[in-house]
N, C-alpha and C positions, 0 to 999 in steps of 0.2 A: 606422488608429488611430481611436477612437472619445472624446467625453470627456464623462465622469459628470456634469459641469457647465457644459455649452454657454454657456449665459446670461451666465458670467461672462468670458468673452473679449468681450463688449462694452468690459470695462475699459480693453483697447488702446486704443479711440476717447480717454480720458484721457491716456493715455503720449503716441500720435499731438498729441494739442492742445498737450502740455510742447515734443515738438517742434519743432513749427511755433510758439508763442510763442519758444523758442529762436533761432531762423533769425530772425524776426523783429529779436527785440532785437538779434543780431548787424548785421542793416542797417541799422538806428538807430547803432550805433556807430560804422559805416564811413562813413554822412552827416555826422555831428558832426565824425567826422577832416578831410573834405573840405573844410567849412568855417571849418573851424582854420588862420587867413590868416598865421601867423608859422612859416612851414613849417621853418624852421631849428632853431625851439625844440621842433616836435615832433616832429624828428628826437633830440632832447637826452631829452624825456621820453617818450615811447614810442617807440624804438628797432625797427627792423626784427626779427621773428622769425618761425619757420616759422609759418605759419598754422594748420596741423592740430592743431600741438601744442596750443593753448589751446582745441582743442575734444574732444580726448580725456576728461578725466574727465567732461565733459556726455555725450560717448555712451557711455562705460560705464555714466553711472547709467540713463541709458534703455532700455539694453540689459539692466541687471538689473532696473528695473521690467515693462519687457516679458515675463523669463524670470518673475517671480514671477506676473504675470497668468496666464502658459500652466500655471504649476505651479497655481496656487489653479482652475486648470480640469478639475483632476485627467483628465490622459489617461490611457487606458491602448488598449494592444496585445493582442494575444492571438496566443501563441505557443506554436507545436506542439513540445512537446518528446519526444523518444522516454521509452517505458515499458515494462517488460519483465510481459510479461502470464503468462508461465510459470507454471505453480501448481501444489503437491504439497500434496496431503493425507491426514493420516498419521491412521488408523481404529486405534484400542487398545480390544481387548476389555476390559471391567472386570467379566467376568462372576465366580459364584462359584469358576468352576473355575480361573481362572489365579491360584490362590492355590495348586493342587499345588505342589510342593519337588520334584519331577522334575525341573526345572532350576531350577539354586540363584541366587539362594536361590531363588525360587519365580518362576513362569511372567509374574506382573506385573511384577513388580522387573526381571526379564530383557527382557520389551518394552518398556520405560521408559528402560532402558540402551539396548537396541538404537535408539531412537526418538531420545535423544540425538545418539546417535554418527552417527545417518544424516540427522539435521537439519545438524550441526555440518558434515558433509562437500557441502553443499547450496551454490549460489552463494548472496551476500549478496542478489545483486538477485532472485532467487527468490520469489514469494508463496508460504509456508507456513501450511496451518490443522491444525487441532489438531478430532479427531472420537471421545470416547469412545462407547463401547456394551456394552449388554448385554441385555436384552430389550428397550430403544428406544435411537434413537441422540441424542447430544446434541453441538453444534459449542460446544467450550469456547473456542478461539481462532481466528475468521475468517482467510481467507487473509492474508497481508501478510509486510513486511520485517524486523517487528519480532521479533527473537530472542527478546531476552528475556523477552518474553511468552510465547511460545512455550515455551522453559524455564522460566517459571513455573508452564503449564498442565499440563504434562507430570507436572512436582510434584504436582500436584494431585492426579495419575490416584490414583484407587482404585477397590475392590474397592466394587461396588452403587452407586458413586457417581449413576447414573444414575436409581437408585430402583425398577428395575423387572427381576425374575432373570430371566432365559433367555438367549439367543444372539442377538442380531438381525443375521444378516455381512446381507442384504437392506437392512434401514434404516438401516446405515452405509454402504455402499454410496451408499443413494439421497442420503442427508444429506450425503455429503460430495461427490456430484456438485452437490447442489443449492448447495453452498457457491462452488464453482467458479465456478456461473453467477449468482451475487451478486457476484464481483469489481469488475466496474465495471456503466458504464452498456449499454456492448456485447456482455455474456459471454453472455446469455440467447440473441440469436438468431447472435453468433460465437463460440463456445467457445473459450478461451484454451488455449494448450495445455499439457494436465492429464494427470498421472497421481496414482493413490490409493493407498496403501499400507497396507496392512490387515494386525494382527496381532492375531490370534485363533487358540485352541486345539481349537475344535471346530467341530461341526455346527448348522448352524441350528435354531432351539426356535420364534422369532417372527418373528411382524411381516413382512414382506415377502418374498416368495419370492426367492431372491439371484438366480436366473437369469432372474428379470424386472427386478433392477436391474440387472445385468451387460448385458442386453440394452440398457440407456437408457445406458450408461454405455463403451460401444465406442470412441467418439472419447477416451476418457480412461482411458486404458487402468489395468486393475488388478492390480496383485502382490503376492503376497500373502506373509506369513511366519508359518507354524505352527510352535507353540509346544509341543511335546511330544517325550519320545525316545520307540525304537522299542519299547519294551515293549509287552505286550497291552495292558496297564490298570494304574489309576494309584491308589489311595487317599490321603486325605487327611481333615483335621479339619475340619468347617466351624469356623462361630461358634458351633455350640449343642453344639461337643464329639461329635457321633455322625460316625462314616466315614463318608464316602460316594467312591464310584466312579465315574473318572471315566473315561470312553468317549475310545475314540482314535478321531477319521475328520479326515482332512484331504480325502474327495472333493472335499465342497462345495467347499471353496477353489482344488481341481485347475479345475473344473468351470466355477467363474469365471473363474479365469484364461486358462483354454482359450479361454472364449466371447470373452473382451477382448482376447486378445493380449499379458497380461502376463506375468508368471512368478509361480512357485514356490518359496518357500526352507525 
């Protein structure tokens, strides 16, 4: 036990001196009795009774002067309680392409759904963060316990929200390892044990080569879930109204997977 305020338990030496004036005045009293020569009549007026008794409410009050000195000393303890360092973090592509309608309604709606449902099925003491990307990655909701942020970040996901097109599975990879190891003050050099969840529809465009984040990211293993059915190829409308085609490869994703030891879906 340590206290924030040492200096003021001096105060005892007060309580202590109420005390000892206490005791004192009691053997003034019991001399006074002594000399009181009509001993019949002070048998009449002060009557024999337990002694303790008429010292109880004097040491309860010094006992709660004493308790409020130790309290204005503000202790405090420090005590180790268990904390569940587990952590999942869930990487949603928000690139142009999972706007395809190949699965309905379309490819973001559908990882958003799936992102819920596999939050929701997650223990409570679990750290969950929250990783969109699309040609860079961005951590919309740090690891933690808190759901409902979680389901409000999820809300959020859109299409370019990130600001920048292409594919980066590499820098959401790297970003949501690096998130990982921001959980506390130990994660950087003990890595808490992590896996990442990555739903994305295609091939890498930027930013980081996935099989060099896949390499840094081994102890936190990655699985991945693409977003496409098996057709050759998919058309769709951007924002400016012209088609455009949109390319099936889940290698990349096999290929991390493979390197991490996660899965495939």
């Amino acid at each position: 036990m340590t206290w924030q305020s040492p200096l003021r338990l001096w105060l005892l030496l007060g309580v202590a001196a109420l005390a000892v004036g206490y005791l004192l005045a009691q053997r003034r009293h019991s001399r006074y009795a002594v000399r009181f020569t009509n001993l019949r009549l002070l048998d009449r007026v002060a009557p024999d009774r337990p002694a303790w008794r008429r010292h109880v409410p004097a040491g309860l009050f010094l006992a709660m002067l004493a308790l409020l000195v130790v309290g204005f000393a503000r202790p405090s303890a420090e005590v180790r309680v268990p904390r569940e360092r587990a952590t999942v973090m869930v990487a949603v592509d928000v690139s142009t392409s999972m706007l395809a309608s190949d699965v309905k309604p379309d490819r973001l709606s559908a990882a958003k759904d799936a992102a819920r449902r596999f939050v929701d099925g997650l223990p409570d003491e679990f750290n969950v963060g929250l990783v969109a990307f699309a040609g860079s990655a961005a951590v919309l909701v740090p690891p933690g316990t808190d759901r409902e942020a979680l389901h409000d970040g999820i809300e959020r996901l859109a299409e370019g929200s990130t600001g920048v097109q292409g594919t980066a599975i590499g820098e959401a990879i790297n970003t949501s390892l690096g998130a990982v190891r921001g959980l506390d003050s130990q994660a950087a050099k003990d890595l808490p044990p992590a896996r990442i969840i990555l739903l994305s529809d295609g091939a890498n465009t930027s930013g980081m080569d996935p099989m060099e984040a896949a390499a840094e990211a081994v102890d936190a293993k990655v699985f991945c879930a693409h977003f496409f059915r098996s057709a050759p190829r998919f058309c769709f409308v951007d924002r400016g109204g012209r088609p455009i085609q949109v390319p099936v490869d889940g290698q990349t994703l096999k290929a991390v997977f493979d390197s991490t030891g996660g899965g495939f879906h």
